[in-house]
N, C-alpha and C positions, 0 to 999 in steps of 0.2 A: 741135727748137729748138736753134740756139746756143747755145751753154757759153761765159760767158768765164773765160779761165785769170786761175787767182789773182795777178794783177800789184800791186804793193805799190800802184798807184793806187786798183783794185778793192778793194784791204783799207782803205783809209783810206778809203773812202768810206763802205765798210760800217759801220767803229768812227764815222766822223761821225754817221751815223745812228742808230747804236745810243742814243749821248750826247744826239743831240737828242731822242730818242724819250725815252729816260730825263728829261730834264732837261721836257718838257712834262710826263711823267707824274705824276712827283715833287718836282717844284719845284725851289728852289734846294740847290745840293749841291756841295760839294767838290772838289778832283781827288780826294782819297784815294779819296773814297764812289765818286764816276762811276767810277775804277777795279775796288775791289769788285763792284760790280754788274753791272760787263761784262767784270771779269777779265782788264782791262787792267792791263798795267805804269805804273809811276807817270810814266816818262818818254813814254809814248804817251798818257796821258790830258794832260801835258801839253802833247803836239804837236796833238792834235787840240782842245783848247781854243785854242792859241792861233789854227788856222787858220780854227777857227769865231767866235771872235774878229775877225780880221782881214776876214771877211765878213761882218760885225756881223748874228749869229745869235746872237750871246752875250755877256752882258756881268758883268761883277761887280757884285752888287751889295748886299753886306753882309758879314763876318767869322764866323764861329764858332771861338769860346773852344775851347782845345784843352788840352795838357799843357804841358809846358818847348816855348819856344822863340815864334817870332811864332804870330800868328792864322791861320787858314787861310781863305784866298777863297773867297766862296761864290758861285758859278756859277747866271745864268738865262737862259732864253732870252728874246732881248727881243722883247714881243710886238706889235712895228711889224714884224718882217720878214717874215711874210706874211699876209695875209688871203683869205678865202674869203668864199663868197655861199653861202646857201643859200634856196631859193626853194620856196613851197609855191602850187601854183596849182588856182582852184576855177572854176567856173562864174560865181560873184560878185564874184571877185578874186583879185590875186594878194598872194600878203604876203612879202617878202622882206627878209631878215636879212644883216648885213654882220658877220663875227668875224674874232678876229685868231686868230693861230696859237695860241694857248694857250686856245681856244677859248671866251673871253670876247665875249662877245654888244656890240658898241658900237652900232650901232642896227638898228633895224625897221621899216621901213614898210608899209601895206597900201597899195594900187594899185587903182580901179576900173576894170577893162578898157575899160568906158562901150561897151560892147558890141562891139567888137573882134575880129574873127576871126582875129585875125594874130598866131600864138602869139610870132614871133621879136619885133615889134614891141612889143607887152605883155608881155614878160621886159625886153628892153631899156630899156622907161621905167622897170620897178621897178626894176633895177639901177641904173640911174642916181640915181631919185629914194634909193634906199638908202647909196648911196656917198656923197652930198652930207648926207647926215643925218649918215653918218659921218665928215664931213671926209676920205676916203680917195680917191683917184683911181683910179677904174675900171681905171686901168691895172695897179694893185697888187696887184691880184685874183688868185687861183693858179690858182683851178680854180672851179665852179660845180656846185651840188645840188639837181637838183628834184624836186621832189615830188608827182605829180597822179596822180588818181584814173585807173585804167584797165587795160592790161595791156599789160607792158615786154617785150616780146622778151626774153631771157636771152643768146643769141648776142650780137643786135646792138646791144643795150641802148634800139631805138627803140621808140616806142610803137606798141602794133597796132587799139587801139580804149580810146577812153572816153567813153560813151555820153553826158553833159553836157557833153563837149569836144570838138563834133565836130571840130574844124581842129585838133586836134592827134592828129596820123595817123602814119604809116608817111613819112621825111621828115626832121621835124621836129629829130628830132637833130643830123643833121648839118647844117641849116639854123641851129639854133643855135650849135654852135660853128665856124661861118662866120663867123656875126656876133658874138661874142662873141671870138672869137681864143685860146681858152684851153682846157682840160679840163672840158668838159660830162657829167653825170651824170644820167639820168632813172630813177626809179626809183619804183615804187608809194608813194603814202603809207602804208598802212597796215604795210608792210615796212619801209618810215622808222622807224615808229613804234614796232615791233616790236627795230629793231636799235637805236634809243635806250632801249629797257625794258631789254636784256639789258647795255647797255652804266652805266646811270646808274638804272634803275628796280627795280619787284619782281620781276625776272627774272636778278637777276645772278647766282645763283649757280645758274638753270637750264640746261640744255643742251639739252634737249627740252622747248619749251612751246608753246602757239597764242595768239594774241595777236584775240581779236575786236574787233570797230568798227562801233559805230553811230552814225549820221550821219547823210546825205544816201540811205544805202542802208545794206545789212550788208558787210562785207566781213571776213576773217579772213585771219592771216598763220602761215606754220606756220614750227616751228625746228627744227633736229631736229643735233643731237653739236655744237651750238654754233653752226650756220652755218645761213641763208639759205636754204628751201626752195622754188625757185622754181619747181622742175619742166620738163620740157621746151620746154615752150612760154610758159613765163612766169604757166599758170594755178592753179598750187599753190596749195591753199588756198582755191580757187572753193568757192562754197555756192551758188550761182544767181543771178544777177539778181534779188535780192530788197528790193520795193518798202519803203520806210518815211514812208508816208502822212507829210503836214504834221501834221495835225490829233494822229496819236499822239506826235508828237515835244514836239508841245505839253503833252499831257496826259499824257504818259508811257506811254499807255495800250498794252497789245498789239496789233502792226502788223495788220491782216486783210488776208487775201489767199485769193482763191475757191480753190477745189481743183483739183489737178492743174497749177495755174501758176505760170510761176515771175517771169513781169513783169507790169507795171501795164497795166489797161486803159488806152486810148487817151486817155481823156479823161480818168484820172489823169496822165498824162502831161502832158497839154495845161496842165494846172493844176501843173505845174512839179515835179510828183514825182520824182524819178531811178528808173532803176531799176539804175546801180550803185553799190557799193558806196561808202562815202566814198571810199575809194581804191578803185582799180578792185574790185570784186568779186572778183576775181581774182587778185592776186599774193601772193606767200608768203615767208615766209623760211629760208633753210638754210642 
């Protein structure tokens, strides 16, 4: 892989990002503080405020009380300069969320497919119908994140099977960011799920945990020194195609399933049972 040599553009872009990283993390802050924490000079936290500035990434917007002399500006990112989708898609719908960069949620819609096999088609109306909820233009969108049951390649990031989605196959990926024009993400749900615990849930301070999911099936996700275990193939974390009858979902009761197998009879199926997992059966985290 190419190396690029440290050219003072390559450095300034680095310490931009360091500030912005810092400034979604921790909110509003100072130059003093952005300096401290990235061990920047006070005259570099000032150049690269003003250039994040002048690309309205940042703006001031309140004072902190200090010693002798004025107040010091306190620095945020302002959270119109970009936004994200993130989309979760099921057999019964899709539901997709529209957030701005500071990762505040402005709206959500649910989407009926109305039976629909055309995955790019049914992303593009939730996106749509999510952006107008959010007063935000499709066009302002950065990147996109979805989330469906099934099993994600690791290499290519595309999907390879999920047994309640049959049209969304091997393809699809890069079908969507065709029509989408932007940075497309597919990735298991229950791995979603798994890197939202570690990131905001009872997981933050583990390194190594397994995260299970019951739903529409079982499905489990594994972690392991902090990161995403997805496994060669994308099936890290598989326990089987294993059924989760209607009826026990209803009653809570223990799933039954005959001996030695590991999916639903036919005519559990027929009767709308999945047999994977809410998110594919199959994906994991590491």
């Amino acid at each position: 892989m190419a190396r690029r040599p440290g050219t003072p553009r390559l450095l300034r872009e680095l310490n931009d990002r360091a500030a912005l990283d810092l400034l979604v993390e921790q909110g509003p802050l100072t130059r003093a503080q952005i300096g401290e924490h990235t061990g920047l000079s006070k005259v570099t936290a000032s150049q690269l405020l003003s250039r994040l500035e002048d690309r309205g990434l940042v703006s001031v917007v309140g004072e902190q009380a200090g010693g002798r002399g004025p107040n010091a500006a306190l620095y945020a990112v302002v959270p119109s300069s970009a936004y994200v989708a993130g989309l979760e898609v099921g057999p019964d719908g899709i539901t997709a969320g529209v957030a701005d960069i500071t990762g505040h949620l402005t709206a959500e819609v649910t989407v009926d497919p109305n039976g629909a096999d055309e995955p790019v088609k049914a992303v593009h109306n939730a996106v749509v119908k999510a952006c107008r909820s959010a007063k935000v233009a499709v066009s302002k969108l950065s990147a996109f994140v979805i989330g469906t049951p099934g099993v994600v390649d690791p290499r290519s990031g595309d999907v390879q099977f999920a047994f309640d989605l049959p049209s969304w196959h091997e393809g699809v990926l890069a079908a969507l960011r065709t029509d989408l024009r932007r940075p497309v993400t597919i990735e298991n749900d229950v791995n979603l799920a798994a890197i939202a615990e570690r990131a905001y849930g009872a997981a933050r301070d583990a390194d190594d945990f397994a995260l299970m999911w019951f739903d529409r099936g079982m499905g489990l996700s594994v972690t392991l020194g902090g990161r995403l275990h997805r496994g060669r193939w994308g099936g890290a974390g598989e326990i089987g195609y294993l059924p989760v009858p209607a009826a026990a979902r209803r009653t809570r009761a223990s799933p039954s399933r005959r001996p030695g197998t590991s999916r639903p009879s036919p005519a559990a199926t027929a009767r709308g049972t999945p047999t994977t997992p809410s998110g594919p059966s199959p994906t994991s985290t590491g």
